[in-house]
Each structure stands twice: as C-alpha cells, then as structure tokens.
N, C-alpha and C positions, 0 to 999 in steps of 0.2 A: 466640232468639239469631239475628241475623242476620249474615251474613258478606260482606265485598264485599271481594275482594283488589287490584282497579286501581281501580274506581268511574269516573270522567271519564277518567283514560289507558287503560280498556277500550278505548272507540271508536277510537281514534289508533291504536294496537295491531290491532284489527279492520283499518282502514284498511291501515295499512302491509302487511298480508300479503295481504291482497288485490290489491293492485298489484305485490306481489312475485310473487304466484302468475302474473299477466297475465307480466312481465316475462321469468318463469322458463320456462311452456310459448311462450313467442314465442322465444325464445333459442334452446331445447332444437329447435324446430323447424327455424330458420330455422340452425341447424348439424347439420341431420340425423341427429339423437339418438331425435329420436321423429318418426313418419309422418305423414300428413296424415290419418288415421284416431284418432288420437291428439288432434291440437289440434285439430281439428273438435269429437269429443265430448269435451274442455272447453268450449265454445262451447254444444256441445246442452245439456249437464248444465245451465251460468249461464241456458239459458232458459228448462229445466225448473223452475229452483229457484224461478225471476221469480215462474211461477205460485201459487207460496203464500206468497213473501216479498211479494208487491206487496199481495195483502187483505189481509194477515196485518195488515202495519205501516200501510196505507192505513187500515182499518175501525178498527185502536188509536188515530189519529190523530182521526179526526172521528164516528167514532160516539160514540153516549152506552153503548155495551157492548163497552167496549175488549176485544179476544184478549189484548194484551202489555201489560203495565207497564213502563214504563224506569222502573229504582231510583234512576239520575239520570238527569239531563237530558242528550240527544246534544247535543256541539259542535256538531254541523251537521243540515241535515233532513233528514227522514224518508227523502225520495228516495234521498238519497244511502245512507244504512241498506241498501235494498231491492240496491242494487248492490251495493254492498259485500258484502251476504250472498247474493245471485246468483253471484257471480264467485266466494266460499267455497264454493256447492255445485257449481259447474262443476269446483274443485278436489276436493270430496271424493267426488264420482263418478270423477274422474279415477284417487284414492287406490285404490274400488274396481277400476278396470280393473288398474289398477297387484296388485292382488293376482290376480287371475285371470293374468295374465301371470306370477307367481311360483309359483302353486298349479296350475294348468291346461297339461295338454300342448298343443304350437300343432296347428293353428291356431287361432287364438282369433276369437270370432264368426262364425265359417263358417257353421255352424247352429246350432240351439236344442241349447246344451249346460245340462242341468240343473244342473251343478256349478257353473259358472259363472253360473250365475241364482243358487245358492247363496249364493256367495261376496259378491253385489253385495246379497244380502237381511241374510247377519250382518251386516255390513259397514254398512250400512246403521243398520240396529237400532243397531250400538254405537256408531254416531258419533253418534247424534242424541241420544241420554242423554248422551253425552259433550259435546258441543258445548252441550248444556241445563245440563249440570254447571257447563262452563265460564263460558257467559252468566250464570248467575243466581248463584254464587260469585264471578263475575267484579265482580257488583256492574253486570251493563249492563240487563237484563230479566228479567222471567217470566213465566209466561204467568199466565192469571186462569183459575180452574177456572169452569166454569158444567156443569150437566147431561149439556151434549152433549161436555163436555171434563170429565170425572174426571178427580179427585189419582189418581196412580197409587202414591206417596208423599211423604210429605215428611221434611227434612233439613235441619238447622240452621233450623228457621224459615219456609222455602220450599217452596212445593208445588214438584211437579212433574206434568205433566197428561199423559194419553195422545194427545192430538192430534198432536203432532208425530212421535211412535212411527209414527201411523196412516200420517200423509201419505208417512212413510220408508218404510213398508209398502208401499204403493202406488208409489212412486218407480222404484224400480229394474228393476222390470216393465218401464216404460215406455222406458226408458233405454234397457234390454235390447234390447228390442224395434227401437228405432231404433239401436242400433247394429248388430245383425245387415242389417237394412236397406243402411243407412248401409254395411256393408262390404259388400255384394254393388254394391254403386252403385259405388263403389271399384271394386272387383276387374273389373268390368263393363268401365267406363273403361278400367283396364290392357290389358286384351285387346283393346280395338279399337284404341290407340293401338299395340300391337304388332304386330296385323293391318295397320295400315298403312304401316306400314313395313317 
C-alpha cells in the first residue's frame, strides 16, 4: 500500500515555503528581530545542505543508479529541487539554533558547549525522519536502498534508508563548528569597531 497525500502540489508547497523561509529571516533581520549571527548561519546552514542536495538529486538525474526516486514527476528541474531543499536546510539548522537559544543559558556559541552540540544532533536526527516521512508520504521522493544505504524500515509500502540519518549525523558537527567560529569573527569585529571609536 502506497500513500501520497499532495503528489505534484508536493513541489509548489516545497517551493512556497522555501521562499517564505528567505522572505521571513530577511524581514526578521532587516527589523532587528534576529542579529547578523543569525541570518548568516541560515546562509551557512543552505550551503552546507548544497553539499548532499546537489549529488544527491544530480547522481538521481543522470546516473544509471539513481539515490532518489520522485514518485511523480517535479514541475520543474532538478536544479531548482537542489535550492529549494538548500534554502529548507538553511532553515532547519536555523530551527536547531532556534532551540539552543530556548534550552541553553546565553551565551550561545561562545565556546564548545556540549549541550548545545546536543541539541543541534536530536534535532537533527528527528527532522530528517521527519522530513523523509513527509517527502515520501508526501508522495514527492524516496530514497533507493542499495548496500551502502540499508532500509532502516519500512511503512506503508516505502522503505526508508539510513543514508540521510548519516549525512544529519555528520551535519551539525560541522554547522557547530562554523558557528562558534563564525561568532568569535562576530564578536572580534564588535570590539575593534568599539575600539575605535
């Protein structure tokens, strides 16, 4: 039994909130709601994401051993795909800051806080099940199990692989990592700009 609850209004749906997400941190920004440590890493997060949305849907497109299936066919190309889910993980790293900021005393990013590596690894983990839920119920993709990608289970019909678990695995490390960076560069600036004056 297979389930697809948008099927082709998936994509449009994808689309639309990805350019709401652009819309909403340029806003929130440019009325000084959130910092420039804030709308930067949505920016890092959509470039980190590039890196496995660009093979991921590139090697589906033209190898002869696609990663993903689309259960229908995207209204538009692949390219556009890659961004669209670029710009959705800029936002769901964003999601994790956004909880370290709720769970975490400040300062936040100062130095290597383990709790907050915590927070950005659950966080992590449950969105990517979640977001795989959504996609492959959703009726847009899923992934193709091979050797180096085991079902981890399946449900309604649909595997679901460990690959994507992995790459979220590995993600937030890196995120982590450049935004502690990222906020000493920050805080760095502040102080000579206040030094000079």
């Amino acid at each position: 039994m297979k389930l697809s609850l948008f099927g082709i209004f998936f994509y449009w749906i994808d689309l639309a909130i990805a350019i709401s997400m652009i819309i909403i941190v340029s806003v929130l920004y440019k009325m000084d709601r959130i910092d420039k440590l804030i709308f930067i890493l949505f920016w890092i997060g959509a470039c980190i994401g590039s890196v496995w949305e660009i093979p991921l849907f590139l090697i589906s497109e033209i190898s002869i051993c696609p990663i993903i299936m689309f259960l229908v066919t995207p209204p538009f190309h692949y390219s556009v795909i890659i961004v669209i889910h670029s710009i959705w993980d800029g936002g769901l790293f964003l999601i994790g800051v956004g909880l370290i900021y709720l769970f975490c005393k400040p300062p936040h990013f100062d130095k290597f806080n383990v709790r907050e590596l915590l927070i950005l690894v659950i966080w992590a983990q449950l969105q990517a099940i979640g977001i795989e839920l959504l996609g492959t119920f959703g009726g847009a993709w899923e992934y193709i199990p091979y050797w180096w990608n085991p079902v981890m289970f399946s449900l309604f019909g649909h595997n679901f692989t460990i690959m994507i678990q992995l790459i979220w695995l590995v993600a937030p490390f890196v995120f982590y990592y450049i935004a502690l960076k990222l906020k000493q560069k920050l805080s760095g600036n502040s102080k000579n700009e206040a030094n000079k004056t």
